[in-house]
PDB file as gemmi writes it, atoms N, CA and C in Angstrom:
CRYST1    1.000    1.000    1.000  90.00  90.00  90.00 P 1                      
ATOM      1  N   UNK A   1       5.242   8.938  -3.928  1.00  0.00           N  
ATOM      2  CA  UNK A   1       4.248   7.913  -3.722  1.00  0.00           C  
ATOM      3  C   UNK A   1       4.435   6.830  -4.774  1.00  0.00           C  
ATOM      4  N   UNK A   2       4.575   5.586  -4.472  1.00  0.00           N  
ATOM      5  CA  UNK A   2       4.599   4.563  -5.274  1.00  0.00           C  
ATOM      6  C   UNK A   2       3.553   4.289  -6.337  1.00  0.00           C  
ATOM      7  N   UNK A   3       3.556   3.855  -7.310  1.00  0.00           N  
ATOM      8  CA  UNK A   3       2.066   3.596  -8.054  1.00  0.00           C  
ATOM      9  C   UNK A   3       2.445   2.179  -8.562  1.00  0.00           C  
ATOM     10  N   UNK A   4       1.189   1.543  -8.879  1.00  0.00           N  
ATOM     11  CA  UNK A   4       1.389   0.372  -9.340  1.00  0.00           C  
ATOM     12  C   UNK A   4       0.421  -0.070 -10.304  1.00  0.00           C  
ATOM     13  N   UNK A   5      -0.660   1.049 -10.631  1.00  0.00           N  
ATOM     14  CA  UNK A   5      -1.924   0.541 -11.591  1.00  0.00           C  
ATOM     15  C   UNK A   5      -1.602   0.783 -13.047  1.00  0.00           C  
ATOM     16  N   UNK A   6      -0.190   0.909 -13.265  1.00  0.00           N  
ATOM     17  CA  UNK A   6       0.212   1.166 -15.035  1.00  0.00           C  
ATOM     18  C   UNK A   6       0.654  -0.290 -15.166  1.00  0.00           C  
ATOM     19  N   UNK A   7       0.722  -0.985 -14.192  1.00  0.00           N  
ATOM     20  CA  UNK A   7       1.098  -2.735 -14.518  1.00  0.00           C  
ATOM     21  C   UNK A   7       0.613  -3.821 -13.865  1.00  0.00           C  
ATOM     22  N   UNK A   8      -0.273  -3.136 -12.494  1.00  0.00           N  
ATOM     23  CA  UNK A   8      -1.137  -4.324 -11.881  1.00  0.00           C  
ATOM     24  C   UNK A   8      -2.811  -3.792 -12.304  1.00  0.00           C  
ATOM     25  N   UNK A   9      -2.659  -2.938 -12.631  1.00  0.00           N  
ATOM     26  CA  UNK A   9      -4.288  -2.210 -13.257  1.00  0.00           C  
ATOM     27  C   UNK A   9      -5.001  -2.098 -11.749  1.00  0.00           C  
ATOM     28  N   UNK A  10      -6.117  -1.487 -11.700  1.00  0.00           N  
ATOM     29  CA  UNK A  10      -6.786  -0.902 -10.098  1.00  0.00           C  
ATOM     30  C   UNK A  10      -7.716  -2.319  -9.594  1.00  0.00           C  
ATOM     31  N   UNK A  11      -6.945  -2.590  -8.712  1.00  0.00           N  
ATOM     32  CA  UNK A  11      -7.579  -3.596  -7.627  1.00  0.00           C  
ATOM     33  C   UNK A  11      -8.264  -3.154  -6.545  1.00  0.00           C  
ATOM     34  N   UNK A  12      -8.798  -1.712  -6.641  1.00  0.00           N  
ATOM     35  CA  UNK A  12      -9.690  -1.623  -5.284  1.00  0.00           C  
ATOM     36  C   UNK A  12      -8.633  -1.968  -4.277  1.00  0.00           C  
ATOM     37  N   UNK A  13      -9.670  -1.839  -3.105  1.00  0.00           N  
ATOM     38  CA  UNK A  13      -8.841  -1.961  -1.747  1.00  0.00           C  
ATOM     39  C   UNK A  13      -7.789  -2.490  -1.571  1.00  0.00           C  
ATOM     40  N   UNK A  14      -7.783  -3.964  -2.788  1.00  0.00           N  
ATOM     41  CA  UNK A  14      -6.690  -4.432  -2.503  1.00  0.00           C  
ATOM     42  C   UNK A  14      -5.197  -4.020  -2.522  1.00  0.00           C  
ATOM     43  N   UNK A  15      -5.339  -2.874  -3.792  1.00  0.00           N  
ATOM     44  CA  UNK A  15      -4.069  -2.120  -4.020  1.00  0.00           C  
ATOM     45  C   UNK A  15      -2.972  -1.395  -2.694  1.00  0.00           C  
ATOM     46  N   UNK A  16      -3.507  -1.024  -1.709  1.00  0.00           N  
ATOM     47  CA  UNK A  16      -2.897  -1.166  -0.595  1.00  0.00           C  
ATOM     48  C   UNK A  16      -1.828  -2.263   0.156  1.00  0.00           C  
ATOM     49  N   UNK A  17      -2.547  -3.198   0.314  1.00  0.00           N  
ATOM     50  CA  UNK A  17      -1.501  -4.160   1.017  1.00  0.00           C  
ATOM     51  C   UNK A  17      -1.127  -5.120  -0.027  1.00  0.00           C  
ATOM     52  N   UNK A  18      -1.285  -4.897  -1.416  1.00  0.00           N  
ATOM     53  CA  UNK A  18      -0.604  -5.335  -2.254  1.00  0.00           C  
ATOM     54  C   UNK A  18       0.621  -4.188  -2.728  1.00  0.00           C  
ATOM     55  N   UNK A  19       0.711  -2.873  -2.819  1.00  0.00           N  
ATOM     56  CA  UNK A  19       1.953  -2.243  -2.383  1.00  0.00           C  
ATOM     57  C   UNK A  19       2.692  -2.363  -1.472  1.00  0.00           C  
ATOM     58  N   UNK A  20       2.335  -2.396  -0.576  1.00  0.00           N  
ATOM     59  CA  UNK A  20       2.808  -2.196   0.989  1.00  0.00           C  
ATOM     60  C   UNK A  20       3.813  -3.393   0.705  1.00  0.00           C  
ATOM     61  N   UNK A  21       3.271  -4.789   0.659  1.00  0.00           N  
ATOM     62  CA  UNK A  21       4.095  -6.084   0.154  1.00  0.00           C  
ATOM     63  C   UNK A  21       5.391  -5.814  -0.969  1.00  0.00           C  
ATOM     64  N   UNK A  22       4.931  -5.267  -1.899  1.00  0.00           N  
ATOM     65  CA  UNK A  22       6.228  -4.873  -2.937  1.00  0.00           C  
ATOM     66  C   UNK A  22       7.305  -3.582  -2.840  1.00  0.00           C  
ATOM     67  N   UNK A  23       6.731  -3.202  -1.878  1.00  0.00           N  
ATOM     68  CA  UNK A  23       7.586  -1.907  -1.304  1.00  0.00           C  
ATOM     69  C   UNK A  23       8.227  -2.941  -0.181  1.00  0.00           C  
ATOM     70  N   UNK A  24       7.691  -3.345   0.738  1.00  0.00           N  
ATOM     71  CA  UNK A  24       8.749  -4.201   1.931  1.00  0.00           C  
ATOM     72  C   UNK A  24       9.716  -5.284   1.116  1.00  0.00           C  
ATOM     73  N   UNK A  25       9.502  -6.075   0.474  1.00  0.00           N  
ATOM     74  CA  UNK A  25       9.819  -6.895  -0.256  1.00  0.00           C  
ATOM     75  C   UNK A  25      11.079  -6.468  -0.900  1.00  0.00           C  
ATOM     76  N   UNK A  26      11.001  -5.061  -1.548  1.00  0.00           N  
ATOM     77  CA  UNK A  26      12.313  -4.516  -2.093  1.00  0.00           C  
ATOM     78  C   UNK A  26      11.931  -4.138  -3.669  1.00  0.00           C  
ATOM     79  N   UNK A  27      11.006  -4.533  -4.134  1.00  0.00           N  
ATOM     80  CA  UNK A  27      10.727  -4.687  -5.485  1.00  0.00           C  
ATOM     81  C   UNK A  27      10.084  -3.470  -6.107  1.00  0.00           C  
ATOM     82  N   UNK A  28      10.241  -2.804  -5.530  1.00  0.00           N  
ATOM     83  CA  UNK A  28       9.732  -0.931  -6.239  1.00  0.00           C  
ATOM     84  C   UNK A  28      10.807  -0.131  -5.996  1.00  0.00           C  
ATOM     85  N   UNK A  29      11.633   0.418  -7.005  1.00  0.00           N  
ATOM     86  CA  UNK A  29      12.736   0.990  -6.856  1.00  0.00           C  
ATOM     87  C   UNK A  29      12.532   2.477  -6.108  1.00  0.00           C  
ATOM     88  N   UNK A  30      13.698   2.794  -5.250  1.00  0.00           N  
ATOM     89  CA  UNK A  30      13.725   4.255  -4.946  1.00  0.00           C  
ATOM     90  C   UNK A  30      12.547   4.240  -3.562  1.00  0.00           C  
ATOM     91  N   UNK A  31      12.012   3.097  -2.917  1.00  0.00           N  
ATOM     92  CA  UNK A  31      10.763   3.037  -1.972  1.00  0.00           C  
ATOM     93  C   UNK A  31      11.240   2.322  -1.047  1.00  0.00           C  
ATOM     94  N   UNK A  32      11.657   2.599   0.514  1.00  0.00           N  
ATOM     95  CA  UNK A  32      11.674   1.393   1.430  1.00  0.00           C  
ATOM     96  C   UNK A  32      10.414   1.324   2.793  1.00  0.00           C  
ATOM     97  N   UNK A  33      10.831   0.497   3.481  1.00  0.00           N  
ATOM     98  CA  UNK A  33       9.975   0.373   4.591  1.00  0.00           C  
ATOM     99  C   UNK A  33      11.327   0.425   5.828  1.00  0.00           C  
ATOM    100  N   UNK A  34      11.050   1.759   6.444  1.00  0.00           N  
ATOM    101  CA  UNK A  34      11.811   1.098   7.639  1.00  0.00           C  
ATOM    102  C   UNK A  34      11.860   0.493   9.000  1.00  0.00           C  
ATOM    103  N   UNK A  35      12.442  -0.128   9.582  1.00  0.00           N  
ATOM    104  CA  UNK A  35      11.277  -0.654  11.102  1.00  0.00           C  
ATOM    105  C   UNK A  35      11.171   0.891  11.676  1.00  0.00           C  
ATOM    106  N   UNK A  36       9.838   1.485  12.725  1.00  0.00           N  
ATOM    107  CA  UNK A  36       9.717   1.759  13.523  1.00  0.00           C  
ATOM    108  C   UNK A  36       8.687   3.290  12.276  1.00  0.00           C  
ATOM    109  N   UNK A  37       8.838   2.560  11.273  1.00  0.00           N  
ATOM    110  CA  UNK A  37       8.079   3.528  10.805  1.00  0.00           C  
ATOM    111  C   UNK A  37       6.253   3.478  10.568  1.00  0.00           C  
ATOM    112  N   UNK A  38       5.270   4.314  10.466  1.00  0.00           N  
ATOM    113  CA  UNK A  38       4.344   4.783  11.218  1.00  0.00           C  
ATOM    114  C   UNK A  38       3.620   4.587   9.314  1.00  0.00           C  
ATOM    115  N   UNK A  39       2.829   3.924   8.953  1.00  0.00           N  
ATOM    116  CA  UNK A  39       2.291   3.659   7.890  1.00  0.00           C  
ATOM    117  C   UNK A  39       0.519   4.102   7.790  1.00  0.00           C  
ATOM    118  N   UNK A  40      -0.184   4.790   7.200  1.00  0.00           N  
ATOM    119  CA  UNK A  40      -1.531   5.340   7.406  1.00  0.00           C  
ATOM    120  C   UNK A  40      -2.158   4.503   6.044  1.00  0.00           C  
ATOM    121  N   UNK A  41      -2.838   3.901   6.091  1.00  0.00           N  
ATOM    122  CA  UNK A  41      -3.628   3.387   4.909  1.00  0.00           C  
ATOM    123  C   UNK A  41      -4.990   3.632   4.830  1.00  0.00           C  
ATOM    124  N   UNK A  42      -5.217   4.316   3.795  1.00  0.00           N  
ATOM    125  CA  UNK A  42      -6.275   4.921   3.699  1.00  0.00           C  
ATOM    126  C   UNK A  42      -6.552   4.323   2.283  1.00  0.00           C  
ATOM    127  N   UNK A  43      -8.561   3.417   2.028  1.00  0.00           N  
ATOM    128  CA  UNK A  43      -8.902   3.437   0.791  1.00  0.00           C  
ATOM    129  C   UNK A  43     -10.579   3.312   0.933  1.00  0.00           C  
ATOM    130  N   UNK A  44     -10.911   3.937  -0.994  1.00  0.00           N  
ATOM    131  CA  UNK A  44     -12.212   3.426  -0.754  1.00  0.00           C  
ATOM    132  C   UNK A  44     -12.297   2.910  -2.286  1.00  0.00           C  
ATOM    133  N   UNK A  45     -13.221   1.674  -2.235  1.00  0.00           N  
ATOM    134  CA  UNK A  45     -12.902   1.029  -2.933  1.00  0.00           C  
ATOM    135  C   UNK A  45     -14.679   0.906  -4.070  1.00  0.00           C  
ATOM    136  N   UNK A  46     -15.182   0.280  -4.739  1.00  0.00           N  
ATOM    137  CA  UNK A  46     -15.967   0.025  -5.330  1.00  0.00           C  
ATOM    138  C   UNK A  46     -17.606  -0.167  -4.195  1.00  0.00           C  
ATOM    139  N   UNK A  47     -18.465  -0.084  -4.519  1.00  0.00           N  
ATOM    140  CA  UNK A  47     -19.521  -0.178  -3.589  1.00  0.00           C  
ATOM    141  C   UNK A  47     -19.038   0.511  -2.259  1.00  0.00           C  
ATOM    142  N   UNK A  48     -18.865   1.399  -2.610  1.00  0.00           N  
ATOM    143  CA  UNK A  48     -18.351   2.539  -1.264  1.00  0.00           C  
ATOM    144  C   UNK A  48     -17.714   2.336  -0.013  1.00  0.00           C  
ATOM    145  N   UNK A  49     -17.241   0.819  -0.529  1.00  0.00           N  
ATOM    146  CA  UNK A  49     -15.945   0.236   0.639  1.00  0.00           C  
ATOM    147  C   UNK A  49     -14.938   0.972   1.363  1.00  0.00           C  
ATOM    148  N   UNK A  50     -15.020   0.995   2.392  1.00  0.00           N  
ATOM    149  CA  UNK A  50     -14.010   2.448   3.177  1.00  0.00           C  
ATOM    150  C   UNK A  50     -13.664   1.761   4.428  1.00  0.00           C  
ATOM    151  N   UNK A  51     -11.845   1.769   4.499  1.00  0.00           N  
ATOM    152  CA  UNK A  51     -11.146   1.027   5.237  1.00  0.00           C  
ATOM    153  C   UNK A  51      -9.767   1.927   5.546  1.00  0.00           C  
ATOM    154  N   UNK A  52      -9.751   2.107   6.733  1.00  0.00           N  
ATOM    155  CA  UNK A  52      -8.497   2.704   7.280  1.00  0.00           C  
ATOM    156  C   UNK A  52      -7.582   2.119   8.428  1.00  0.00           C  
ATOM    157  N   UNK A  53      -6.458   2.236   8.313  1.00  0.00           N  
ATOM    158  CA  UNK A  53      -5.486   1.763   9.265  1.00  0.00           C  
ATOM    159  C   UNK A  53      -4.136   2.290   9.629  1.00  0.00           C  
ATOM    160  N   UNK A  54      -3.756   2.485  10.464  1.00  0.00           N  
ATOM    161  CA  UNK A  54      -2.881   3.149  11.306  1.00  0.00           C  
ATOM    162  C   UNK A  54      -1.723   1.609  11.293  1.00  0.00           C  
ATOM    163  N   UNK A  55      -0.705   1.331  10.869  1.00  0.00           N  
ATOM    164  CA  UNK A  55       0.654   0.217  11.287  1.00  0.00           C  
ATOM    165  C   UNK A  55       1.502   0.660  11.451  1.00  0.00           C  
ATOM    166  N   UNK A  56       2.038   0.181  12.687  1.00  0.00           N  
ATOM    167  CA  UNK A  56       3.931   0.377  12.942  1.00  0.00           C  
ATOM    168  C   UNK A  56       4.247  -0.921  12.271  1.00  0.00           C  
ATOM    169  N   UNK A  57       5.610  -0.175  11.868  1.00  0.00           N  
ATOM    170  CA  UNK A  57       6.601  -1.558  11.140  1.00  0.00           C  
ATOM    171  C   UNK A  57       7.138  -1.399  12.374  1.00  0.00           C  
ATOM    172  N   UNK A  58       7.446  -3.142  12.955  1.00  0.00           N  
ATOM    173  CA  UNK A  58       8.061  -3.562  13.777  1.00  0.00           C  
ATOM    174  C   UNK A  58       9.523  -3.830  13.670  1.00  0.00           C  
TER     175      UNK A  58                                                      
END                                                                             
């Protein structure tokens, strides 16, 4: 699993599709995205914010 809060510190929900971006992008070593693959995002965030999503990479 990728982590990113030892250098972007915890952004709440946002931390999701702000990985997701640096993993497609290329910029997290040893992590890719491939097309046709099946992505589950799951978070809950501050004030009991709760957001889930199911993406195919196209």
């Amino acid at each position: 699993m990728p982590m990113t809060i030892s250098w972007l510190g915890n952004s709440s929900v946002a931390t999701l599709p702000t990985l997701f971006d640096l993993v497609a992008k290329g910029n997290i070593e040893g992590h890719e995205i491939t097309r046709g693959t099946h992505i589950l995002f799951a978070a809950m965030g501050a004030g009991v914010n709760m957001n889930a999503l199911v993406y195919k990479v196209p």
